[in-house]
C-alpha positions in Angstrom: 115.2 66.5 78.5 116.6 68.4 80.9 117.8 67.2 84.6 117.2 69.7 87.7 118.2 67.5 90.3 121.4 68.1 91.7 124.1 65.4 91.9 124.4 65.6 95.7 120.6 65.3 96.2 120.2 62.0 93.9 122.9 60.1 96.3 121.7 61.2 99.2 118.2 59.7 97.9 119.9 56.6 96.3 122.2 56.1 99.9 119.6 53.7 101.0 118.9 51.8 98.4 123.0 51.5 97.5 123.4 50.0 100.9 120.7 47.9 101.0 121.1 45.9 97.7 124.3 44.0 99.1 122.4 42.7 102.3 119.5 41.5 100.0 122.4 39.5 97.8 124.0 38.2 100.6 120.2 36.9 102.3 119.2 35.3 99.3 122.6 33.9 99.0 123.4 35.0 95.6 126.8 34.1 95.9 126.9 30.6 96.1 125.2 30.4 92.9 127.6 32.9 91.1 130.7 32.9 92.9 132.1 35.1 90.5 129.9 38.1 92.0 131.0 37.4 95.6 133.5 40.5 95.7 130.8 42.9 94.2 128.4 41.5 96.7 130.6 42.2 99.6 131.0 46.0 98.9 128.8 48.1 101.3 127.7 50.0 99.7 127.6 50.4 96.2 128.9 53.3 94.2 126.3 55.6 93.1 127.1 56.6 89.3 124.8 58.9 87.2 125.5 58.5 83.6 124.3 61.4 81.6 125.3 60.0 77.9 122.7 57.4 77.5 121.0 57.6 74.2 117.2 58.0 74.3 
């Protein structure tokens, strides 16, 4: 299957969502139950990565 959607337009979509995971971890307090995550969970905001090479 073939993807039209440009890189640029997907993060621009996915912005939002990348910045708001971390701030959901954090209320929940995810952290404290796997300390382990607490650097991940402190990056705002994620990376956006689009992996084309997933088998179907």
């Amino acid at each position: 299957m073939i993807d039209l959607t440009k890189d640029s337009v997907l993060v621009r979509q996915l912005l939002p969502v990348a910045d708001m995971i971390p701030l959901v971890l954090q209320k929940i307090v995810y952290h404290e139950t796997h300390p382990d995550c607490s650097e991940v969970i402190s990056k705002i905001p994620w990376p956006i990565v689009r992996v084309r090479d997933i088998p179907q």
